[in-house]
RODO-2510 file (C-alpha; in nm, 4 decimals, decimal comma):
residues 187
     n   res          X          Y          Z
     1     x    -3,3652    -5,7736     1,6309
     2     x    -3,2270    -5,6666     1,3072
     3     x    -2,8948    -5,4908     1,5252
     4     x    -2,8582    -5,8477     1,6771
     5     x    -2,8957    -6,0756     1,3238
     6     x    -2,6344    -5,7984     1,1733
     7     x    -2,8596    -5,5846     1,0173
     8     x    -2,9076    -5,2806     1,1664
     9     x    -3,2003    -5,0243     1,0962
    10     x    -3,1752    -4,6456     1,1110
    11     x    -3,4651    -4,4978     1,2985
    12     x    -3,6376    -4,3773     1,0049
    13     x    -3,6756    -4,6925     0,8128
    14     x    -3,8154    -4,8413     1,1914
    15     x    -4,1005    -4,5814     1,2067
    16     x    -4,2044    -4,6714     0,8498
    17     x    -4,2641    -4,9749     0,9403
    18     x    -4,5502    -4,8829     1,2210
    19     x    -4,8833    -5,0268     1,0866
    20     x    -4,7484    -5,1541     0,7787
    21     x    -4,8816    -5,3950     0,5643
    22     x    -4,5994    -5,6969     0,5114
    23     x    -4,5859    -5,6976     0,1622
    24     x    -4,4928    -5,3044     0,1551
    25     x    -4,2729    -5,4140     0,5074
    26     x    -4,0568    -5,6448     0,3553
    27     x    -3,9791    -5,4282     0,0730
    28     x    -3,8873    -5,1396     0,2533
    29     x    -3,6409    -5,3905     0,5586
    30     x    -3,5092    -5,5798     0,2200
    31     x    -3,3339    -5,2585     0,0693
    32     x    -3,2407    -5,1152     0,3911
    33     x    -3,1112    -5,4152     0,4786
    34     x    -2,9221    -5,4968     0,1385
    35     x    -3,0662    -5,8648     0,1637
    36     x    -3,3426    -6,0729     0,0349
    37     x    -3,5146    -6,2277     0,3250
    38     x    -3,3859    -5,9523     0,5879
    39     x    -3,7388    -5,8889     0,6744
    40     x    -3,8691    -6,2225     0,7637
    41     x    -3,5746    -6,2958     0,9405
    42     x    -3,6114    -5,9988     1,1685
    43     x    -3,9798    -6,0188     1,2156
    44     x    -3,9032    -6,3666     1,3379
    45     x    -3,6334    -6,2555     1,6077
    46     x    -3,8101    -5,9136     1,7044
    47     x    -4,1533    -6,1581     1,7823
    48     x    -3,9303    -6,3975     2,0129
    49     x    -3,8045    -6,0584     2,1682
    50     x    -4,1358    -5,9293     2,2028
    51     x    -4,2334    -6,2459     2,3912
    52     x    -3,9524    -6,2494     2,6274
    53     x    -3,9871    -5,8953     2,6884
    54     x    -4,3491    -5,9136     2,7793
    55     x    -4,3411    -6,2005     3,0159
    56     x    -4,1200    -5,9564     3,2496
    57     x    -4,2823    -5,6084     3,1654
    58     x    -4,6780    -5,5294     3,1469
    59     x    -4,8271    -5,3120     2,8770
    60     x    -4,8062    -4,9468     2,9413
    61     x    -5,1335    -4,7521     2,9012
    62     x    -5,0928    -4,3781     2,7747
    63     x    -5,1662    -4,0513     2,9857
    64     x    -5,5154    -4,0426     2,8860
    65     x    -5,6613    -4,2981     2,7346
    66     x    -5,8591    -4,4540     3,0481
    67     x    -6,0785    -4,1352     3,1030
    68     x    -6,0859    -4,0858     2,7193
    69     x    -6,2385    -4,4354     2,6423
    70     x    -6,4987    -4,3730     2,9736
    71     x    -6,6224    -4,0368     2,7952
    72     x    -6,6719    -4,2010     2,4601
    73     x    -6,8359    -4,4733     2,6508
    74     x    -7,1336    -4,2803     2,7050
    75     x    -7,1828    -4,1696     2,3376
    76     x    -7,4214    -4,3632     2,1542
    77     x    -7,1651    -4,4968     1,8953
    78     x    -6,9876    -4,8551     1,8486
    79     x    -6,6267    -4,8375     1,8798
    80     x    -6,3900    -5,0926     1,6955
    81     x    -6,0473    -5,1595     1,7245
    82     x    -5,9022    -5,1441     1,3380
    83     x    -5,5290    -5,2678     1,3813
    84     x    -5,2476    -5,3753     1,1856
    85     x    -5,1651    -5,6723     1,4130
    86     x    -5,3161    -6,0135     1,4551
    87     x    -5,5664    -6,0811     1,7385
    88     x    -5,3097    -6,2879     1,9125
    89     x    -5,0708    -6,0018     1,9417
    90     x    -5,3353    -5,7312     2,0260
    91     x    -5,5664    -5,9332     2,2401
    92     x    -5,3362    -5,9695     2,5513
    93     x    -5,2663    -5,5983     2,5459
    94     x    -5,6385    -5,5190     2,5450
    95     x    -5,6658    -5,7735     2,8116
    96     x    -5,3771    -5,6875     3,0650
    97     x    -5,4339    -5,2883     3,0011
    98     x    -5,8231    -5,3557     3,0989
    99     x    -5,9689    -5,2153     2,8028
   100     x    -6,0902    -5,4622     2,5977
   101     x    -6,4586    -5,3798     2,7713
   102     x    -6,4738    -5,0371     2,5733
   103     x    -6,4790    -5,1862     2,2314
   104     x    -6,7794    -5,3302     2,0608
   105     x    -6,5852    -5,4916     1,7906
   106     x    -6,2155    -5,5973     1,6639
   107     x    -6,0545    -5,6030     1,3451
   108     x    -5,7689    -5,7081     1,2155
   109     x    -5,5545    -5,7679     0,9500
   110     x    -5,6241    -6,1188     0,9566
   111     x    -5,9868    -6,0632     0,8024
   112     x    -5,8066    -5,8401     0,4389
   113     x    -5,6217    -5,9254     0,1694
   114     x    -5,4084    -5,6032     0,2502
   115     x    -5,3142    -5,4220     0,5907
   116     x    -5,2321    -5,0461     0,6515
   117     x    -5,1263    -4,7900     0,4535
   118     x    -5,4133    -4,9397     0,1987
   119     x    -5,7555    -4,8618     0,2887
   120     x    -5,9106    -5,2688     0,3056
   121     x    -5,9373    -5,2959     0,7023
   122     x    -6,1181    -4,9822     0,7502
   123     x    -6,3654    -5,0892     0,4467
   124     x    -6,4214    -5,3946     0,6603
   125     x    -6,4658    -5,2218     0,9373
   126     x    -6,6967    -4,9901     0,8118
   127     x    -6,8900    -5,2665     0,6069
   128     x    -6,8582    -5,5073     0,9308
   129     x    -7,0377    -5,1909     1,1248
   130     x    -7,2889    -5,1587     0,8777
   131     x    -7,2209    -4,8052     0,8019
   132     x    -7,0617    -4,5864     0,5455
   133     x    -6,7178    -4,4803     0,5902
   134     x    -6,8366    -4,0818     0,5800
   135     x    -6,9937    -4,1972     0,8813
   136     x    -6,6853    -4,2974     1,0795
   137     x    -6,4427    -4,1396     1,2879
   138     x    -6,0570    -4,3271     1,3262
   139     x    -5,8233    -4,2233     1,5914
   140     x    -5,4667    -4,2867     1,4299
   141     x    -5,1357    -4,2513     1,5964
   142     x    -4,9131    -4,3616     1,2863
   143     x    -4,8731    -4,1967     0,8916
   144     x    -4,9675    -4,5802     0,7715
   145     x    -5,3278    -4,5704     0,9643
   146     x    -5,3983    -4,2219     0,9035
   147     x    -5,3248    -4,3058     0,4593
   148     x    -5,5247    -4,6606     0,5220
   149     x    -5,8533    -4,4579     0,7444
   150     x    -5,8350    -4,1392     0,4923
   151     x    -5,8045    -4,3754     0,1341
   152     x    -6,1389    -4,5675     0,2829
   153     x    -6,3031    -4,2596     0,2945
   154     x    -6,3220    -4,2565     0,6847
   155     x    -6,2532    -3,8929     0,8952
   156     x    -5,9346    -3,9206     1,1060
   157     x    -5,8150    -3,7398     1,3988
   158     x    -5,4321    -3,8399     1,4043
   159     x    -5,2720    -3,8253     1,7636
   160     x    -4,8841    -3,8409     1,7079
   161     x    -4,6930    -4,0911     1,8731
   162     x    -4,3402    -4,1675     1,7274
   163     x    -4,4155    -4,0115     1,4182
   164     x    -4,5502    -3,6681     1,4270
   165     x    -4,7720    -3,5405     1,0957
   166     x    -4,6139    -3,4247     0,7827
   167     x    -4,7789    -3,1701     0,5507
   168     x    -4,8965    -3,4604     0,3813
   169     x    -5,0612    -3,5975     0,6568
   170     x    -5,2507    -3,2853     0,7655
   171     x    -5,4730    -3,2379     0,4431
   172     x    -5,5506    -3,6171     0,5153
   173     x    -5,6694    -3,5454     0,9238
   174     x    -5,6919    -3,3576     1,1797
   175     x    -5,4334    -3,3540     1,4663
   176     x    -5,4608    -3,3778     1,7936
   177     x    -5,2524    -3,2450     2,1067
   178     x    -5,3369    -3,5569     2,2831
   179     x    -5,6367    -3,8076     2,3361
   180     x    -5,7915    -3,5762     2,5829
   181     x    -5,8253    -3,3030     2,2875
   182     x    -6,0028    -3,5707     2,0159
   183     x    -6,3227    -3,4587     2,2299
   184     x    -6,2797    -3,2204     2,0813
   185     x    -6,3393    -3,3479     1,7252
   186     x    -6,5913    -3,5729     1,7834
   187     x    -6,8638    -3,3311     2,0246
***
């Protein structure tokens, strides 16, 4: 989106952007960009492209996940979904990957005042669960939900997707190999 409105991102300043609140978002596209507005005007193209590229492609599942969700399925803990996207962008994903059945609750950034890096949707989470966030376990994949699950106080087991862990990010979690292995942190 922001190669086709004419201005292009390097990789770095893309990967920043994973679980990102807006306000921190449009900052960062609005200097790499060199243009006020930059942001909005690419969030707007990349959602169209999102659209048109889902209506011919499904959702792909990782290597993992399916047998990983049916272990944690027998534990006797509630799992929520704490994301950085709306329900109507995560919901169909849950829905077409055939997962929404393993989660007990949703939350999005549609219910704080802030999204990921800061720590307000895994308070509400917590708070919404009824339990303190010592008490809680996240499963991260980017450096903006580890920061968010780690400044509410909440344990987190990061499993590196696009972004692998930085010094930084160790001292804030634990790392995992892959799903399979956060077993491994949680028994």
């Amino acid at each position: 989106a922001a190669e086709e409105l004419g201005r292009p991102l390097e990789e770095d300043v893309v990967l920043q952007l994973r679980s990102c609140d807006s306000s921190i978002a449009r900052k960062i596209v609005d200097e790499a960009a060199d243009e006020t507005g930059a942001y909005d005007r690419i969030r707007a193209r990349r959602k169209i492209l999102m659209k048109e590229f889902l209506s011919e492609h499904s959702y792909d599942l990782k290597p993992g996940v399916k047998d990983f969700l049916e272990k944690i399925r027998e534990l006797p803990v509630r799992k929520v979904i704490v994301t950085s996207s709306t329900p109507e962008e995560k919901m169909p994903a849950l829905e077409s990957l055939g997962i929404g059945q393993y989660f007990d609750g949703f939350v999005s950034v549609k219910e704080v005042k802030r999204g990921k890096p800061f720590p307000d949707v895994y308070l509400f989470a917590c708070r919404k669960l009824g339990l303190e966030p010592g008490q809680c376990l996240a499963i991260e994949d980017s450096p903006n939900g580890v920061r968010s699950a780690y400044d509410a106080g909440v344990k987190v087991v990061m499993v590196p997707d696009l972004t692998g862990p930085t010094d930084e990010l160790r001292r804030m979690c634990r790392v995992a190999d892959g799903i399979e292995a956060v077993m491994d942190f949680i028994t």
